[in-house]
C-alpha atoms as a printed R data frame, in Angstrom:
   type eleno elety resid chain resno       x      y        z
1  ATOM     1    CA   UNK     A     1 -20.792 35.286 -185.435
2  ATOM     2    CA   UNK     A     2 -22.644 32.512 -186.983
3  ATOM     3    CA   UNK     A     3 -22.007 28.695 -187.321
4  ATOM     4    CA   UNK     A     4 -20.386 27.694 -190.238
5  ATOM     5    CA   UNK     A     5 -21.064 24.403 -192.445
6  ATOM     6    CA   UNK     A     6 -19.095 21.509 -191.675
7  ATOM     7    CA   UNK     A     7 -17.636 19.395 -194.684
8  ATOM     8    CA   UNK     A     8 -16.322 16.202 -193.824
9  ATOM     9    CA   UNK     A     9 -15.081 13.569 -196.603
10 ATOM    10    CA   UNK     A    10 -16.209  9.747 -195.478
11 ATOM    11    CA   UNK     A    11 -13.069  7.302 -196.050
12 ATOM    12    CA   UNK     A    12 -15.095  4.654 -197.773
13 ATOM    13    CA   UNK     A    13 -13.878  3.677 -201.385
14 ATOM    14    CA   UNK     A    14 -16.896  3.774 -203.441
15 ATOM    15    CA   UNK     A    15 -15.698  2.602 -207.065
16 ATOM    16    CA   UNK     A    16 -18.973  2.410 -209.102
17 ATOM    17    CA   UNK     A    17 -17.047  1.636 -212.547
18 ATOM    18    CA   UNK     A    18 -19.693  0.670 -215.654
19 ATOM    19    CA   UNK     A    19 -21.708 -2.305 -215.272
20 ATOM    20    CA   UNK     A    20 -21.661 -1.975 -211.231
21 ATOM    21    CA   UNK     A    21 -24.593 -3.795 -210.270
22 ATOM    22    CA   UNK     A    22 -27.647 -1.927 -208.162
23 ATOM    23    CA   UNK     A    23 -27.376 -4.235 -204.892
24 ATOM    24    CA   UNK     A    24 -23.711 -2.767 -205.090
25 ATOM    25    CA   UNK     A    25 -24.481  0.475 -205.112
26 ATOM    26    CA   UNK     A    26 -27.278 -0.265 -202.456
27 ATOM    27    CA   UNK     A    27 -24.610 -1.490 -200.040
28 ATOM    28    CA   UNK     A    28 -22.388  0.914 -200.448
29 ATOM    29    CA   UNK     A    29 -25.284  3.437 -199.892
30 ATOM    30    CA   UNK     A    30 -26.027  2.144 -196.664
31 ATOM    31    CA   UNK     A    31 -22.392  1.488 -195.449
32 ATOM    32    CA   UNK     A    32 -21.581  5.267 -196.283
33 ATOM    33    CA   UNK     A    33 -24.831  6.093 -194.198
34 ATOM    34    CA   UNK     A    34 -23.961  4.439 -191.382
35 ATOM    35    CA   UNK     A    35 -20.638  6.421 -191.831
36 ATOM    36    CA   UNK     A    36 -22.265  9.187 -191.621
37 ATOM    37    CA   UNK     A    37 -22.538 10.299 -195.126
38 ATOM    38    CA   UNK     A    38 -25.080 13.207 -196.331
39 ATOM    39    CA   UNK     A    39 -24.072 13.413 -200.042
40 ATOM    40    CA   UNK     A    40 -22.238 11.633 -202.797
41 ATOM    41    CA   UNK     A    41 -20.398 13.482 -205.495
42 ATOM    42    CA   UNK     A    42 -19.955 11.634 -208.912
43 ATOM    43    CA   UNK     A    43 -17.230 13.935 -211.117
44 ATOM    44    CA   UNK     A    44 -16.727 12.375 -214.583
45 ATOM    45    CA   UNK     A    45 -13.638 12.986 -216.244
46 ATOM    46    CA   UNK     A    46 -11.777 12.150 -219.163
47 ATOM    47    CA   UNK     A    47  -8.596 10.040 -218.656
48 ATOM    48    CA   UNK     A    48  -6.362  9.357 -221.399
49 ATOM    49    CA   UNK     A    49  -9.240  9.200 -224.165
50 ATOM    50    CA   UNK     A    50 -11.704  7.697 -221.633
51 ATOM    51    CA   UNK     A    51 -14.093  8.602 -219.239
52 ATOM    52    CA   UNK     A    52 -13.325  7.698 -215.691
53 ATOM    53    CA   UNK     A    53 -15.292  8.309 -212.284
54 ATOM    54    CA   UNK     A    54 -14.694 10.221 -209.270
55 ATOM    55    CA   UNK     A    55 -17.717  9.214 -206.726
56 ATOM    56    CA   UNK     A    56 -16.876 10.612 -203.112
57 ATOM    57    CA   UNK     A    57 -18.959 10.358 -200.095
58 ATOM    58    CA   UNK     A    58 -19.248 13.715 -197.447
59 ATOM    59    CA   UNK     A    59 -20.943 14.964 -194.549
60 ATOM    60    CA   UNK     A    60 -22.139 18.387 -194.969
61 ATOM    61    CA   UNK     A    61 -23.611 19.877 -191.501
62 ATOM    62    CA   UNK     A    62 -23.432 22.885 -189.337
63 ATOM    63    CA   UNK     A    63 -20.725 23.257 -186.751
64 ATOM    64    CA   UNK     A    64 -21.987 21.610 -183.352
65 ATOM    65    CA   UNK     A    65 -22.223 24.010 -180.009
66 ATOM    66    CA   UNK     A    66 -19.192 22.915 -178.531
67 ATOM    67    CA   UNK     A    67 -17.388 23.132 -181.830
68 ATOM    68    CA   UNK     A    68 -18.351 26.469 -182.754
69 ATOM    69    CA   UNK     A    69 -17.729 27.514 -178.839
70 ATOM    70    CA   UNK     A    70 -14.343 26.098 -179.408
71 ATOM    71    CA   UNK     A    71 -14.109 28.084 -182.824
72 ATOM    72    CA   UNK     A    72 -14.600 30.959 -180.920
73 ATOM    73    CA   UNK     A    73 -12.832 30.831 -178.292
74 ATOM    74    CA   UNK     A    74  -9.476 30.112 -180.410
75 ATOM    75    CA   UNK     A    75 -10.410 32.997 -182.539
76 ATOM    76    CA   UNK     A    76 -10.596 35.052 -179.493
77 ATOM    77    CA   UNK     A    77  -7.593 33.518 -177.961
78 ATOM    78    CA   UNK     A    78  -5.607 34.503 -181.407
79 ATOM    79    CA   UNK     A    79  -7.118 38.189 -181.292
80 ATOM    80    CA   UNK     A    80  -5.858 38.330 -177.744
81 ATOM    81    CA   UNK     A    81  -2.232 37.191 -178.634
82 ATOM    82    CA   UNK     A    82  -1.918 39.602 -181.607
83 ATOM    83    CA   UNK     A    83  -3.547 42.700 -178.930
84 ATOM    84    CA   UNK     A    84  -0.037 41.725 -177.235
85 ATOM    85    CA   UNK     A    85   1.997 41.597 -179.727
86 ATOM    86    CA   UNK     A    86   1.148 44.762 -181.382
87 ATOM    87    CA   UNK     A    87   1.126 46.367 -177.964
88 ATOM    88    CA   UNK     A    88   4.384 45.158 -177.444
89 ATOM    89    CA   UNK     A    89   5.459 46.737 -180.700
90 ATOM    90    CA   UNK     A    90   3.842 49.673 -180.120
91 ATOM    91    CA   UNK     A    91   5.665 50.116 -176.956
92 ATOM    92    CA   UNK     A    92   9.177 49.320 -178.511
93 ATOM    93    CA   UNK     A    93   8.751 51.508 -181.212
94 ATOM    94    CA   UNK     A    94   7.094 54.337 -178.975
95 ATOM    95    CA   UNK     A    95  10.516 54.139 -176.651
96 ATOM    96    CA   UNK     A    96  12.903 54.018 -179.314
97 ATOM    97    CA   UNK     A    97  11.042 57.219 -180.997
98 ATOM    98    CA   UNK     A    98  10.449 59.226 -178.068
99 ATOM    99    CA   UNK     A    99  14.182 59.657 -177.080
């Protein structure tokens, strides 16, 4: 099993509407990258005849050790619990059959 990518969005309003100035966006920049931040996502869209902004801020990363070795071990945990189950089943249904 492999690590996966992490995706994380940064709470940090970033609301770069026309005419924001370049120290603004500088700021920002640097507050978001103390956050954390790897990448910014700008999404245009249109809104009622105009175009709007949707600028978000994200850390994109691979899973730590300890959290994949965490990710694993609830998988495994999971796999175990539906071994019993089914076993359980199995049994029930092999008793009720049998007879």
């Amino acid at each position: 099993m492999e690590k996966k990518i992490i995706i994380k969005t940064i709470d940090y309003e970033l609301s770069w509407i026309y005419g924001v100035s370049i120290e603004r966006i500088r700021e920002d920049l640097k507050a978001v990258e103390e956050l954390g931040a790897t990448h910014i996502e700008i999404e245009a869209f249109e809104n009622y005849g105009e175009i709007d902004l949707s600028v978000e801020s994200y850390v994109k990363r691979l899973e730590t050790d300890e959290e994949f070795n965490k990710r694993l071990n609830k998988e495994k945990d999971l796999l175990k619990q539906l071994q019993e189950r089914e076993l359980q089943e199995y049994k029930r249904l092999k008793s009720k059959y049998d007879n």
